[in-house]
mmCIF file of the N, C-alpha and C atoms, coordinates in Angstrom:
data_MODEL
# 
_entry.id   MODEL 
# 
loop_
_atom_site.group_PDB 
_atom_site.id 
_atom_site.type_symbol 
_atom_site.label_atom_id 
_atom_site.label_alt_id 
_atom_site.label_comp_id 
_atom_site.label_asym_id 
_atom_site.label_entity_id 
_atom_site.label_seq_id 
_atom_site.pdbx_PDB_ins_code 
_atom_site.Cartn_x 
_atom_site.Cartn_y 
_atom_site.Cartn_z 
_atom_site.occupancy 
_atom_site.B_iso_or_equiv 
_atom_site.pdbx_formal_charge 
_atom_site.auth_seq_id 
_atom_site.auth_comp_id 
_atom_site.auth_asym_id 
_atom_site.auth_atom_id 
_atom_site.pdbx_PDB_model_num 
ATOM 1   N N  . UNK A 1 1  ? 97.884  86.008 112.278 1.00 0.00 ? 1  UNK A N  1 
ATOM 2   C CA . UNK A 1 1  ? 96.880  85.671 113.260 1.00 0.00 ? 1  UNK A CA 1 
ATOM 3   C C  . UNK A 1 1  ? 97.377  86.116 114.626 1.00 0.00 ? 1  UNK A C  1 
ATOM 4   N N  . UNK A 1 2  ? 96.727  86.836 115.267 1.00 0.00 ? 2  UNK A N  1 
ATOM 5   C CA . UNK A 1 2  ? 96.912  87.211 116.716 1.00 0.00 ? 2  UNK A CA 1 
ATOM 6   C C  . UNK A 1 2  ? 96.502  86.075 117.918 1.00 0.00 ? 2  UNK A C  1 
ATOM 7   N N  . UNK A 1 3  ? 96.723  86.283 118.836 1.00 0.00 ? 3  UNK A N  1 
ATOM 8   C CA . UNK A 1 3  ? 96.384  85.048 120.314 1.00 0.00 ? 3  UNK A CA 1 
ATOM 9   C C  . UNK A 1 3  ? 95.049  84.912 120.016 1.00 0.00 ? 3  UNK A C  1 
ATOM 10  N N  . UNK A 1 4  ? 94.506  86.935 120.365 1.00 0.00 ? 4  UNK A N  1 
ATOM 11  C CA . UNK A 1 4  ? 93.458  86.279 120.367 1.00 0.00 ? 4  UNK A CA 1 
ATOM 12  C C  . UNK A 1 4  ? 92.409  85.671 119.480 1.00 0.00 ? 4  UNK A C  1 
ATOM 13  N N  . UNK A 1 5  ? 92.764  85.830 118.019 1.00 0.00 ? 5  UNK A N  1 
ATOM 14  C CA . UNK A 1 5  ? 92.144  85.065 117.451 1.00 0.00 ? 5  UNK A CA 1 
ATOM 15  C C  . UNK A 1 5  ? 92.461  83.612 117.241 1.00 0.00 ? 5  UNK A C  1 
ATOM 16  N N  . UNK A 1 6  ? 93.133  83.254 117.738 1.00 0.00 ? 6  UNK A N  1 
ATOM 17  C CA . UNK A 1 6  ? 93.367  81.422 117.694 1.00 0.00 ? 6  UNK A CA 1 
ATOM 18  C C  . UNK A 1 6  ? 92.642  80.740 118.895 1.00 0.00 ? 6  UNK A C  1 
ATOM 19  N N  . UNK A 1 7  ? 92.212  82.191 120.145 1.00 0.00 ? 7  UNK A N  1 
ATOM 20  C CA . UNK A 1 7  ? 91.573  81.421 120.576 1.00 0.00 ? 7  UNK A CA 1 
ATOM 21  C C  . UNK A 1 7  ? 90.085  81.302 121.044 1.00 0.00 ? 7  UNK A C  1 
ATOM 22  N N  . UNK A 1 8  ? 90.178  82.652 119.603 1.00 0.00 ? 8  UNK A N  1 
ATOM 23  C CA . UNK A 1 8  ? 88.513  82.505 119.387 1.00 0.00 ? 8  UNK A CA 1 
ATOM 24  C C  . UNK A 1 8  ? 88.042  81.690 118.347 1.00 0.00 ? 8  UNK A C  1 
ATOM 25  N N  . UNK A 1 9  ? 88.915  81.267 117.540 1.00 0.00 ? 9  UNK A N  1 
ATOM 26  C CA . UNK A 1 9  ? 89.236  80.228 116.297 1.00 0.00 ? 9  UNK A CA 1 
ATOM 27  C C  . UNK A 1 9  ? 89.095  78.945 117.083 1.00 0.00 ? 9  UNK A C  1 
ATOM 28  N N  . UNK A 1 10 ? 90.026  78.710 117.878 1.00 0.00 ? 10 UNK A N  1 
ATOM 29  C CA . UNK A 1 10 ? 89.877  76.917 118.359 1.00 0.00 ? 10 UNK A CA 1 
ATOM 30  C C  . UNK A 1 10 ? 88.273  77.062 119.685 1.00 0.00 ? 10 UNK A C  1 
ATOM 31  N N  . UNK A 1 11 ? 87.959  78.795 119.862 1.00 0.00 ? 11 UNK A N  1 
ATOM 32  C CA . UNK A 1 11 ? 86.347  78.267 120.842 1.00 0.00 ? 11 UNK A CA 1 
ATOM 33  C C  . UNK A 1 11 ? 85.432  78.179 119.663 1.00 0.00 ? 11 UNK A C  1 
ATOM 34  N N  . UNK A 1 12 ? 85.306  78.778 118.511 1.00 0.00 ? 12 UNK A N  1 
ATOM 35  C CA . UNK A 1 12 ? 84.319  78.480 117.443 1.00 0.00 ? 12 UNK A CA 1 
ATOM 36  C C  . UNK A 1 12 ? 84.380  76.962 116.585 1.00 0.00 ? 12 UNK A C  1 
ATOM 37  N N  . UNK A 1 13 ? 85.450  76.724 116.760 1.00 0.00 ? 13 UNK A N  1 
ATOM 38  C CA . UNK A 1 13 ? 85.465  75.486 115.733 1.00 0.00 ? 13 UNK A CA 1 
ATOM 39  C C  . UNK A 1 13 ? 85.483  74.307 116.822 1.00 0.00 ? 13 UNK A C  1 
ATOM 40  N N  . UNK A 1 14 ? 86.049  74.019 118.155 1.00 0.00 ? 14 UNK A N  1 
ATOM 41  C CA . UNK A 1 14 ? 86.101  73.166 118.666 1.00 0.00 ? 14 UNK A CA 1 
ATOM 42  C C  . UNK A 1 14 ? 85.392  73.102 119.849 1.00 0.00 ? 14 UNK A C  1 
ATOM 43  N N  . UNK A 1 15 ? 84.464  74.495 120.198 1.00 0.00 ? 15 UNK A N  1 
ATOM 44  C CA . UNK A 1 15 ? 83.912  74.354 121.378 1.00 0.00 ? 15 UNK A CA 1 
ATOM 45  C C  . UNK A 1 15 ? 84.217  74.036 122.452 1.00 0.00 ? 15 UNK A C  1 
ATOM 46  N N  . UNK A 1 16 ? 83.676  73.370 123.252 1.00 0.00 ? 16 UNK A N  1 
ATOM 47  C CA . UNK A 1 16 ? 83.923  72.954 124.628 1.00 0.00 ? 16 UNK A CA 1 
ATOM 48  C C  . UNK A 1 16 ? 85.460  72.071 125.018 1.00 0.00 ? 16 UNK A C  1 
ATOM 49  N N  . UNK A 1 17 ? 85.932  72.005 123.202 1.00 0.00 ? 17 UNK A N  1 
ATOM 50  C CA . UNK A 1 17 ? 87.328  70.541 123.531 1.00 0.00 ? 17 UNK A CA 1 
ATOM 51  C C  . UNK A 1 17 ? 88.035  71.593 123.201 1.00 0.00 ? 17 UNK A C  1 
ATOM 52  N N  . UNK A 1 18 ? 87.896  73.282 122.953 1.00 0.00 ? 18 UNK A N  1 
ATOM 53  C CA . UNK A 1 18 ? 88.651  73.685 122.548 1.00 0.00 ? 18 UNK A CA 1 
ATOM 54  C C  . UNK A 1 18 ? 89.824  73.633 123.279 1.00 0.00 ? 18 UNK A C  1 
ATOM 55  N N  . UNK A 1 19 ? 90.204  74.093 124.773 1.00 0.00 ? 19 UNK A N  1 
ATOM 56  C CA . UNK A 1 19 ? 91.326  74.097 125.771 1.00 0.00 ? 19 UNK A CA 1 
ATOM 57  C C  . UNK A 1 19 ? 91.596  72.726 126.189 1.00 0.00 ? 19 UNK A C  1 
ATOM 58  N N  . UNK A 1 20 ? 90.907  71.745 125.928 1.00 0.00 ? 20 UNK A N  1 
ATOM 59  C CA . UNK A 1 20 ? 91.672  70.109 125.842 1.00 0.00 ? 20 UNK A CA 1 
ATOM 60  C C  . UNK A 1 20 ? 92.440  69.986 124.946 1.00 0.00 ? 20 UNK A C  1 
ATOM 61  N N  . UNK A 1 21 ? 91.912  70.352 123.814 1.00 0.00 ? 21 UNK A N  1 
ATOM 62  C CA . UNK A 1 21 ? 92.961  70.236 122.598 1.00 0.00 ? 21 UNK A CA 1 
ATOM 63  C C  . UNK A 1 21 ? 94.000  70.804 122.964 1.00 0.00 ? 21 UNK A C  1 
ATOM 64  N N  . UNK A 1 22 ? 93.732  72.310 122.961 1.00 0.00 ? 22 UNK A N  1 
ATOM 65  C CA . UNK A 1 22 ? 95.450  72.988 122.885 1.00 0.00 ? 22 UNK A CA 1 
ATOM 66  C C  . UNK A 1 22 ? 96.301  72.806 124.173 1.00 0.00 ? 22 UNK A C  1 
ATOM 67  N N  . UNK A 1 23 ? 95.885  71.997 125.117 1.00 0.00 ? 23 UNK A N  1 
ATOM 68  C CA . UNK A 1 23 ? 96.459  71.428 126.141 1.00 0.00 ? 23 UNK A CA 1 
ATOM 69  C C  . UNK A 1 23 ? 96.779  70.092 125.958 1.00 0.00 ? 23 UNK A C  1 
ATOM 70  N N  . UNK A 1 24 ? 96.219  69.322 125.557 1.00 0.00 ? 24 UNK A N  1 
ATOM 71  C CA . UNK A 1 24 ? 97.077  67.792 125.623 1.00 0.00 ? 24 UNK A CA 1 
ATOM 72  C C  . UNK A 1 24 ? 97.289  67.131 123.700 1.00 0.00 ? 24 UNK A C  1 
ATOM 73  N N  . UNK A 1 25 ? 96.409  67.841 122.821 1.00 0.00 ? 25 UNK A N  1 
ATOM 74  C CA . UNK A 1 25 ? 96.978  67.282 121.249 1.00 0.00 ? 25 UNK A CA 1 
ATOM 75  C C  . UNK A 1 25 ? 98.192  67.577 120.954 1.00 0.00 ? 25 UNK A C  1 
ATOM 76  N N  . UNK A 1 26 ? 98.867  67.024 121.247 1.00 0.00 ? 26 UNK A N  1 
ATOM 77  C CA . UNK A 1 26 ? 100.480 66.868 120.535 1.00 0.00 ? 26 UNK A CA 1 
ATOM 78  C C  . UNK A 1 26 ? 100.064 66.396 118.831 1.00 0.00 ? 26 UNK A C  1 
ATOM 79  N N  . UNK A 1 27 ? 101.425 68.137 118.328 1.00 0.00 ? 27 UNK A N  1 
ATOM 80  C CA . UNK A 1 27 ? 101.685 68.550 116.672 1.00 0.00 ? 27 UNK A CA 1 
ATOM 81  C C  . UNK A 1 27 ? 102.613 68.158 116.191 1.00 0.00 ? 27 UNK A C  1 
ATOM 82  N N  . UNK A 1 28 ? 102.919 67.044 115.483 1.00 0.00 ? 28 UNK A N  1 
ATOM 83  C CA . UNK A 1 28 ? 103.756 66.537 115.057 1.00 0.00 ? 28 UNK A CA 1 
ATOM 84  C C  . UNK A 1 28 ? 104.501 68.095 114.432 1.00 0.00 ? 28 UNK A C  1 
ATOM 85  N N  . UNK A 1 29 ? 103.836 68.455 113.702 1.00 0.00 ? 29 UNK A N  1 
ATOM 86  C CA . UNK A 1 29 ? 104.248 69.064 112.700 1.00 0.00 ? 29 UNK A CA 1 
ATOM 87  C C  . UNK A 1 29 ? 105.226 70.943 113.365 1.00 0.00 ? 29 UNK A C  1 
ATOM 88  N N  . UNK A 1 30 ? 104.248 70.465 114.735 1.00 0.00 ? 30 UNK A N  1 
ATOM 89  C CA . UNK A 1 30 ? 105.435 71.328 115.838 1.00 0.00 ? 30 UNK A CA 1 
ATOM 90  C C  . UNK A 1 30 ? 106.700 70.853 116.652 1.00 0.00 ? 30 UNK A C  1 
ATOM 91  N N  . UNK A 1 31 ? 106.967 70.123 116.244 1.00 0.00 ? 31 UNK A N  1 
ATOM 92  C CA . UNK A 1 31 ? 107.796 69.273 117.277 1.00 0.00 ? 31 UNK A CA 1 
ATOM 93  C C  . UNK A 1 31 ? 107.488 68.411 117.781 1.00 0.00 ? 31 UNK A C  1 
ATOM 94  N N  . UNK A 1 32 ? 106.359 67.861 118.140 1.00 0.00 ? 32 UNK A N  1 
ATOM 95  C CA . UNK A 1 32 ? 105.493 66.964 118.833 1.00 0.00 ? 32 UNK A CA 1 
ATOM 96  C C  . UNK A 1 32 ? 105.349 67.804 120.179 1.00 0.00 ? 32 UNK A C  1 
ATOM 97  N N  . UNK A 1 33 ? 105.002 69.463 120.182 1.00 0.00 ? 33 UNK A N  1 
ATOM 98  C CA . UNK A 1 33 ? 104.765 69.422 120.960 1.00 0.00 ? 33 UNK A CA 1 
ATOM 99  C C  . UNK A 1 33 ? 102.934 70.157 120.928 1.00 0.00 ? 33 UNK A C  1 
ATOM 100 N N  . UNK A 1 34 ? 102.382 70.364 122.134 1.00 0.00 ? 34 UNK A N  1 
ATOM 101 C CA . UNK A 1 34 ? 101.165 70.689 122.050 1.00 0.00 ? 34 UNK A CA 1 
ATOM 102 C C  . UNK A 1 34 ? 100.929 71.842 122.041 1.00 0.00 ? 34 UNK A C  1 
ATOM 103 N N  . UNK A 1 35 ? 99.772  72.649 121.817 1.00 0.00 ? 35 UNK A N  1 
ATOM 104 C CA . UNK A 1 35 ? 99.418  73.942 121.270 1.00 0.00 ? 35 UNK A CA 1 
ATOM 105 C C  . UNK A 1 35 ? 100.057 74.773 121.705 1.00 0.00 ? 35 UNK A C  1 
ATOM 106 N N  . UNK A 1 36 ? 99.410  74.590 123.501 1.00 0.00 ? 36 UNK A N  1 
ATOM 107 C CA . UNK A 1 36 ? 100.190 75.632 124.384 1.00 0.00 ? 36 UNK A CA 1 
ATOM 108 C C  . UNK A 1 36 ? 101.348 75.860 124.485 1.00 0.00 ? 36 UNK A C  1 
ATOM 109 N N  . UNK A 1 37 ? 101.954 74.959 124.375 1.00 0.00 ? 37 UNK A N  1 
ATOM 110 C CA . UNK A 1 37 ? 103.771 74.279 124.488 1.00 0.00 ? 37 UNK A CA 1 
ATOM 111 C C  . UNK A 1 37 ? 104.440 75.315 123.452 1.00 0.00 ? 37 UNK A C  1 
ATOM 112 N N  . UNK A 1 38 ? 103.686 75.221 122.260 1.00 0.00 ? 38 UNK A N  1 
ATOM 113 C CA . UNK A 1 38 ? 104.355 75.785 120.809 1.00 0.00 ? 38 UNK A CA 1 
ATOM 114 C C  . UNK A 1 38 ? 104.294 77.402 121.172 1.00 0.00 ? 38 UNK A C  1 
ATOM 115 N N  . UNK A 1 39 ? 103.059 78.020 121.575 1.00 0.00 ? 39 UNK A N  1 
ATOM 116 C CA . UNK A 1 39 ? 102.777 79.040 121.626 1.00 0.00 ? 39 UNK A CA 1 
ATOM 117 C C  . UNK A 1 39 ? 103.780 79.883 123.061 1.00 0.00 ? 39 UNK A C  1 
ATOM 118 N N  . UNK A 1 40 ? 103.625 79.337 123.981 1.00 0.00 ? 40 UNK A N  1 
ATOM 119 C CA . UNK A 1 40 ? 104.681 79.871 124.930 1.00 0.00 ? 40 UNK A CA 1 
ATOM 120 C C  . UNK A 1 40 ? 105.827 79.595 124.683 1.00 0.00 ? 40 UNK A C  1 
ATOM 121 N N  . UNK A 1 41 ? 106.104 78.556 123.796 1.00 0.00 ? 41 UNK A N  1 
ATOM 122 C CA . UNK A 1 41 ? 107.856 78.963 123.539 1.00 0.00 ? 41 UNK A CA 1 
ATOM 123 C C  . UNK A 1 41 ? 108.385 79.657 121.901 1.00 0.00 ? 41 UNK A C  1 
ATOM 124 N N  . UNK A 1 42 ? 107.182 80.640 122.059 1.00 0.00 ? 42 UNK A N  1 
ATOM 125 C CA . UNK A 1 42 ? 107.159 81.355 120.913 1.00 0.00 ? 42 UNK A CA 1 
ATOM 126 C C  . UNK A 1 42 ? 106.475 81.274 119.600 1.00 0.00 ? 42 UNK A C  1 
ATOM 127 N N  . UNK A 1 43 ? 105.991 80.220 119.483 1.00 0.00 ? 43 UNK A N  1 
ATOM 128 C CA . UNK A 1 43 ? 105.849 79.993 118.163 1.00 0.00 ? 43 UNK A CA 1 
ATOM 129 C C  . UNK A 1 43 ? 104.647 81.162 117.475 1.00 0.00 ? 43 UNK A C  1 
ATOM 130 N N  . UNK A 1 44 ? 104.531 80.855 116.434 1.00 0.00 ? 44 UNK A N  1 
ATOM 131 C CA . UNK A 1 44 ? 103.228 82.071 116.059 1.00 0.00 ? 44 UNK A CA 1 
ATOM 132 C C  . UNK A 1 44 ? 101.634 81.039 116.234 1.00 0.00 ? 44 UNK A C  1 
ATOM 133 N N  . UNK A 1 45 ? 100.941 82.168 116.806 1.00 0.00 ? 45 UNK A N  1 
ATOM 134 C CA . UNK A 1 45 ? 99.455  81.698 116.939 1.00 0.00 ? 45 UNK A CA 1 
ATOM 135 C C  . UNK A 1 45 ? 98.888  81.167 114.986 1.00 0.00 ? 45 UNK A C  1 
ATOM 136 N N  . UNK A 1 46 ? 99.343  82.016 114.214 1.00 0.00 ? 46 UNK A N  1 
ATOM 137 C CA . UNK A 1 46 ? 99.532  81.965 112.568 1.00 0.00 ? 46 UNK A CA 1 
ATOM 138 C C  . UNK A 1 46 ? 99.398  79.538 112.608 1.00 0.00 ? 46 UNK A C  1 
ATOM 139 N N  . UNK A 1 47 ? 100.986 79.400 112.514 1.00 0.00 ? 47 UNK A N  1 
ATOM 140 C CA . UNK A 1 47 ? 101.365 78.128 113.077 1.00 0.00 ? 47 UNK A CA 1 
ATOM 141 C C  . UNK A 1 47 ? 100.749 77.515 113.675 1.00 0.00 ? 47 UNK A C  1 
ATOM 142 N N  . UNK A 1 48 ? 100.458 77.733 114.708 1.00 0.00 ? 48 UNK A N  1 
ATOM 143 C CA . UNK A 1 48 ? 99.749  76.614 115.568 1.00 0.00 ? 48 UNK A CA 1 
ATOM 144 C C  . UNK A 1 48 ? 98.308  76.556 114.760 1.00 0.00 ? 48 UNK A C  1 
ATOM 145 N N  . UNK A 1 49 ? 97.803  77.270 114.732 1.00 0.00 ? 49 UNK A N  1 
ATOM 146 C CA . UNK A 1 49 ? 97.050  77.129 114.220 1.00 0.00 ? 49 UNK A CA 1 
ATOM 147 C C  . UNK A 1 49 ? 96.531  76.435 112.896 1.00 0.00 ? 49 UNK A C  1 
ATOM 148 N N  . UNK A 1 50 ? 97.555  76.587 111.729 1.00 0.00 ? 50 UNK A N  1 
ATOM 149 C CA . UNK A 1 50 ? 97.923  75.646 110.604 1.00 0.00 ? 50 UNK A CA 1 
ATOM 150 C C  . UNK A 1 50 ? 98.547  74.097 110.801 1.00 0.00 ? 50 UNK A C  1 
ATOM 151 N N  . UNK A 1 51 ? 98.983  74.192 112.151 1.00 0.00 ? 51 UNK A N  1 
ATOM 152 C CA . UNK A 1 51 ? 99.319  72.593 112.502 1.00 0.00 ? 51 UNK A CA 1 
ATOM 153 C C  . UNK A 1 51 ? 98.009  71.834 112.901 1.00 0.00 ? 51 UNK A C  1 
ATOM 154 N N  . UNK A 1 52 ? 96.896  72.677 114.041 1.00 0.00 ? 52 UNK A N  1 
ATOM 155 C CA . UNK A 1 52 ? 96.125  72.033 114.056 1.00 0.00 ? 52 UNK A CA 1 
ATOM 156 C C  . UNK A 1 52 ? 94.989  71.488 112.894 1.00 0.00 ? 52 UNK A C  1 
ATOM 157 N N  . UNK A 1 53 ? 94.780  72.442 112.350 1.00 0.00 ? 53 UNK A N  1 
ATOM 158 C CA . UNK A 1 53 ? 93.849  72.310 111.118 1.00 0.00 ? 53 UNK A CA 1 
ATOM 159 C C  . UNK A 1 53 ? 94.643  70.647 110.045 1.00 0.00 ? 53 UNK A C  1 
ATOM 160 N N  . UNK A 1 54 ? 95.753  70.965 109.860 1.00 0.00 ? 54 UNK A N  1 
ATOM 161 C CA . UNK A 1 54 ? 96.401  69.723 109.620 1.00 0.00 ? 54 UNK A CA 1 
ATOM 162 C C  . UNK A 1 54 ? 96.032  68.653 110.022 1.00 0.00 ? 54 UNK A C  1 
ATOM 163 N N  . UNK A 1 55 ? 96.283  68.233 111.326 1.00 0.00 ? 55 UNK A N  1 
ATOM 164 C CA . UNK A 1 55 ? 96.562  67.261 112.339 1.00 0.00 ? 55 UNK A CA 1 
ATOM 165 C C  . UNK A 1 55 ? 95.172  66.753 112.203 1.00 0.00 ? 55 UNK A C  1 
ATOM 166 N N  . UNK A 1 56 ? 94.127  67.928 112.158 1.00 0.00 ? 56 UNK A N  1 
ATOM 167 C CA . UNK A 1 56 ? 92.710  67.704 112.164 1.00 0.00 ? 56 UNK A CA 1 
ATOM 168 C C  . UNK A 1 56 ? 92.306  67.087 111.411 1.00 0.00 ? 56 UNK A C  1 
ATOM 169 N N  . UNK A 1 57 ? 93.145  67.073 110.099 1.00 0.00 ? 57 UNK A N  1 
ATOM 170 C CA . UNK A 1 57 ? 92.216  67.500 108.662 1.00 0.00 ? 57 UNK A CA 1 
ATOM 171 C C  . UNK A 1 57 ? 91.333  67.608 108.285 1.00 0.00 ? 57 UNK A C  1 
ATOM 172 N N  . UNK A 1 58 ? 91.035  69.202 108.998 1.00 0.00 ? 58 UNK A N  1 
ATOM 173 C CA . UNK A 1 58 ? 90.354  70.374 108.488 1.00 0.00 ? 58 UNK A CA 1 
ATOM 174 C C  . UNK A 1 58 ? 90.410  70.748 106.921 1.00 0.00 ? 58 UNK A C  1 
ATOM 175 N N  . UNK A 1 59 ? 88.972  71.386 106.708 1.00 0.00 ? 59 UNK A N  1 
ATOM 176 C CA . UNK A 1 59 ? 89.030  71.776 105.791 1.00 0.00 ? 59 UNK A CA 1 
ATOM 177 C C  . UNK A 1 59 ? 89.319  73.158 105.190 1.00 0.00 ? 59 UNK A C  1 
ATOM 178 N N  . UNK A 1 60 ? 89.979  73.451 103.761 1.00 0.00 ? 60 UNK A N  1 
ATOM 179 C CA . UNK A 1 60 ? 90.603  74.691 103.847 1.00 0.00 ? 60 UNK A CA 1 
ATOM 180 C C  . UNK A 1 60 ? 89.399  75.721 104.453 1.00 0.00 ? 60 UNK A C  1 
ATOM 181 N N  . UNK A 1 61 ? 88.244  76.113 104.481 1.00 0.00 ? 61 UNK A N  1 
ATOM 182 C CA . UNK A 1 61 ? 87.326  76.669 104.805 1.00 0.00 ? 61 UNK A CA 1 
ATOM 183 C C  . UNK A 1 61 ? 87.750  77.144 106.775 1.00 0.00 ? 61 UNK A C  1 
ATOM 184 N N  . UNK A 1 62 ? 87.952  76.156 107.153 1.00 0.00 ? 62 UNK A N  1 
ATOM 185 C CA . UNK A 1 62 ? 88.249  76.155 108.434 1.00 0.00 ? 62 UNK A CA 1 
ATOM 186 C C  . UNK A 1 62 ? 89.501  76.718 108.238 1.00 0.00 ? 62 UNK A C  1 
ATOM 187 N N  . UNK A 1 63 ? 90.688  77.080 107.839 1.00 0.00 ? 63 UNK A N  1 
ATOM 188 C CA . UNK A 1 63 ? 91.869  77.324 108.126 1.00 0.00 ? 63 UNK A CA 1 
ATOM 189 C C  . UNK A 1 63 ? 91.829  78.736 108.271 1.00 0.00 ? 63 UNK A C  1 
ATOM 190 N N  . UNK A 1 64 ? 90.715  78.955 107.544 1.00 0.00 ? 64 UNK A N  1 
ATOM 191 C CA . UNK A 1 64 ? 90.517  80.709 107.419 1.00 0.00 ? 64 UNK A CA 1 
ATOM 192 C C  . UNK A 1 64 ? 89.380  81.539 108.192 1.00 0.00 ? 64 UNK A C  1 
ATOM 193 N N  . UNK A 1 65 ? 89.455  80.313 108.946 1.00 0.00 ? 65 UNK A N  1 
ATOM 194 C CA . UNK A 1 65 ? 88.118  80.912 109.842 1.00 0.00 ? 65 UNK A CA 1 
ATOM 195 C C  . UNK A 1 65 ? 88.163  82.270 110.222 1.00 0.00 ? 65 UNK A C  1 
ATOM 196 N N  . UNK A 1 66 ? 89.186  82.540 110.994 1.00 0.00 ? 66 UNK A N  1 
ATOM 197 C CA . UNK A 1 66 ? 89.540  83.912 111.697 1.00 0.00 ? 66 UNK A CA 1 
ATOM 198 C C  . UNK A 1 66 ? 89.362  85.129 110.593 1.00 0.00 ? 66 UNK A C  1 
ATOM 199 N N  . UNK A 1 67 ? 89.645  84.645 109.704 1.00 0.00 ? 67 UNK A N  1 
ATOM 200 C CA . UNK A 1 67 ? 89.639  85.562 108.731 1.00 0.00 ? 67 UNK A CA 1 
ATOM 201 C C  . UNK A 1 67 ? 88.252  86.317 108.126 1.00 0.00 ? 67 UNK A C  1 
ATOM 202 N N  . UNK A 1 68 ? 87.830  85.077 107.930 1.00 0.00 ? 68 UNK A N  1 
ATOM 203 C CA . UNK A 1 68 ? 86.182  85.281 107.559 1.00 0.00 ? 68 UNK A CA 1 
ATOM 204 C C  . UNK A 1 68 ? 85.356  85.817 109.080 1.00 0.00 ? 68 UNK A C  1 
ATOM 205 N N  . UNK A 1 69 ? 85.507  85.493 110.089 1.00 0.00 ? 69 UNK A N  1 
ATOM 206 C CA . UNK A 1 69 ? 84.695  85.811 111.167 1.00 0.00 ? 69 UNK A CA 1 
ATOM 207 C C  . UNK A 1 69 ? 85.569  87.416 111.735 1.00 0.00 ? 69 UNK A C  1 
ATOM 208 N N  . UNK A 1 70 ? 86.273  87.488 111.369 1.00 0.00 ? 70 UNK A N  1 
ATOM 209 C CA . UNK A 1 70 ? 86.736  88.938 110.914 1.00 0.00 ? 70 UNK A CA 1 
ATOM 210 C C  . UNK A 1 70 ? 86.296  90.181 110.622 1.00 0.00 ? 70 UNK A C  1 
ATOM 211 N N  . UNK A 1 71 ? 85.594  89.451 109.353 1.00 0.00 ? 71 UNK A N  1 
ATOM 212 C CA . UNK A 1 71 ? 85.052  90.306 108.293 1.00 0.00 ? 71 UNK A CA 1 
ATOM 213 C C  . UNK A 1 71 ? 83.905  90.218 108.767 1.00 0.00 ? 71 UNK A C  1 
ATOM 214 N N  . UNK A 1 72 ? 83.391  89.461 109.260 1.00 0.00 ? 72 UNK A N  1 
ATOM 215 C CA . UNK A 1 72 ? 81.827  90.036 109.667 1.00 0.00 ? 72 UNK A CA 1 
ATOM 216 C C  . UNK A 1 72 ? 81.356  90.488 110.935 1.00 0.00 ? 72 UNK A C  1 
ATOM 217 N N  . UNK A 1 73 ? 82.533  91.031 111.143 1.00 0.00 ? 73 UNK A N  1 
ATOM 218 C CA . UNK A 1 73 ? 82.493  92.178 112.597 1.00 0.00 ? 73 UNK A CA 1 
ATOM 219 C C  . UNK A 1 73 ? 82.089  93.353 112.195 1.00 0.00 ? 73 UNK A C  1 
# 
């Protein structure tokens, strides 16, 4: 997964909370730290992205969003 699809992934699936989320939801499953946090200190957009869907519990359908909205470019 590239940037920019995580953060066309968290504007399709979360809309308007999308940049609340990846600014203040702390990922356990990252450290406890939050989206942005993970992503500027490297982590993969891939990751963050599988933490949130987690944290969410999202459904697998959603995990692959990027993927599917991909394909119908």
């Amino acid at each position: 997964m590239k940037h920019s699809e995580f953060r066309a992934a968290m504007q399709d699936i979360f809309g308007a909370y999308a940049a609340s989320l990846a600014e203040d939801l702390v990922l356990a499953p990252l450290g406890s730290r939050t989206a942005n946090q993970a992503l500027a200190d490297g982590e993969s957009p891939g990751r963050v992205w599988a933490a949130i869907c987690e944290v969410n519990e999202l459904p697998e359908s959603v995990r692959w969003h990027h993927r599917q909205a991909q394909h119908k470019r």
